[in-house]
N, C-alpha and C positions, 0 to 999 in steps of 0.2 A: 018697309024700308028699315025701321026701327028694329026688326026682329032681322034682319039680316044681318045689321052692322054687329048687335049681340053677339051673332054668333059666329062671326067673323071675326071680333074681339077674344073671346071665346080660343078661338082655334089657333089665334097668337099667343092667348096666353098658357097654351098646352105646350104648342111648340116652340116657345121660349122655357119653358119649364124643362121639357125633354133633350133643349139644348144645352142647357146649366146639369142637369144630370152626368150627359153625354162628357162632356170636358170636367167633372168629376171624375169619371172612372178614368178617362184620359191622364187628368190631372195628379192621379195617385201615383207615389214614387215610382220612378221604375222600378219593377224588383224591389217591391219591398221584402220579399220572401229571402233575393239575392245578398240581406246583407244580413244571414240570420246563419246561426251554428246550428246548421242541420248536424242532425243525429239521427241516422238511421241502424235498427237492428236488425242487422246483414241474415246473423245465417243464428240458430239456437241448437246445438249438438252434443248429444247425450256421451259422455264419456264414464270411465270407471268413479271419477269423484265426485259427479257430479255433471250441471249441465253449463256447459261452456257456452257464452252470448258472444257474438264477434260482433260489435259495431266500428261502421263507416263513420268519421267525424268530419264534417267539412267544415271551419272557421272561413266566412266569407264576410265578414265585417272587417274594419279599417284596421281593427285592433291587436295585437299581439297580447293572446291569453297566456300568461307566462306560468299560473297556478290554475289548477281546472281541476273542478271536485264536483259531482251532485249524487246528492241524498236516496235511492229509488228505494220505492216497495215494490216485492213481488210479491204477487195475490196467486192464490192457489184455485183451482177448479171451480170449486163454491165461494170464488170472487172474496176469501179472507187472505186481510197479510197475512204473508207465513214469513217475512222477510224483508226489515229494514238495512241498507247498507250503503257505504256510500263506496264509488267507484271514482276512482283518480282517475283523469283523463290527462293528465298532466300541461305541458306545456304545448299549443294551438296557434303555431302561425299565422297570420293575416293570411286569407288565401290557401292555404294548403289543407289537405284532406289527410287523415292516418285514421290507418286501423287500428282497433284498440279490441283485448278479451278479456274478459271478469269470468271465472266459475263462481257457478254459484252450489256449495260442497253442500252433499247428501240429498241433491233436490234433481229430480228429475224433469226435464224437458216438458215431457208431459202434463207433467203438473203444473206448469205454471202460464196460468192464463191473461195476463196481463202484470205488464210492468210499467209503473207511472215513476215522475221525475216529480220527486216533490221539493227542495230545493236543492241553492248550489252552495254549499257552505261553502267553499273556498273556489272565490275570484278573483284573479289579479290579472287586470287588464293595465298595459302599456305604463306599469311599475306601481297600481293602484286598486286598492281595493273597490270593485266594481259590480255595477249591479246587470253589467251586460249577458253574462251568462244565463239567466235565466230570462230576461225580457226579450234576448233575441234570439231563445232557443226554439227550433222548432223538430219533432220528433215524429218516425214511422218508422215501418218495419216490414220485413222482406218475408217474415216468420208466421208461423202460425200464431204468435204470442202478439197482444195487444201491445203497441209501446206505444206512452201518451205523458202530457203533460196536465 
């Protein structure tokens, strides 16, 4: 009898456990992803000056980015920088999506095997210097090219 209740006990305290998990994962924001400045690298296209990045930007936070700047490096084949630079994305509606191209001059498509966002030097969210641009960035890519943060 002793060794029943045990484990009767036992199997309450699993499935209270796995009910507290449960309404954890319930529990997480909706869309926490929904309120994050994706930044995807659309399309990487080799041109005479170089190779042209066309990123997708969607601003889907509250916030109106009214100065938008970030830092990237592009690493070359054998994963060294070959290339720090910062890329103006400018001004970033609450909600709206824009296309945005940087060349990147004398550097071929091919060559460039990963590009990471290492900061954003210039934020200015809803008339203030802000640290949302990079805490709610989130980055991917459409390319053969790694884009990461």
């Amino acid at each position: 009898m002793i060794l029943r209740v045990a484990v009767f006990l036992r199997a309450i305290a699993i499935l209270s456990m796995l009910a507290i998990l449960s309404a954890m994962l319930v529990a997480r924001p909706a869309g926490a992803d929904d309120k994050a400045i994706a930044i995807e690298l659309n399309k990487a296209t080799d041109t005479d000056a170089g190779c042209r990045l066309t990123f997708v930007v969607k601003n889907a936070t509250p916030s109106l980015l009214e100065k938008t700047s970030y830092e990237i490096a592009a690493f070359d084949a054998k994963k060294t920088v070959m290339k720090l630079l910062v890329f103006e994305f400018g001004r970033l509606p609450a909600g709206k999506t824009k296309v945005v191209e940087f060349a990147l001059a004398g550097v071929g498509c091919t060559g460039i095997s990963r590009i990471l966002v290492n900061t954003a030097p210039e934020c200015i969210a809803d008339g203030a210097a802000s640290t949302i641009c990079i805490d709610a960035l989130r980055t991917s890519s459409l390319s053969e090219i790694l884009f990461d943060q």
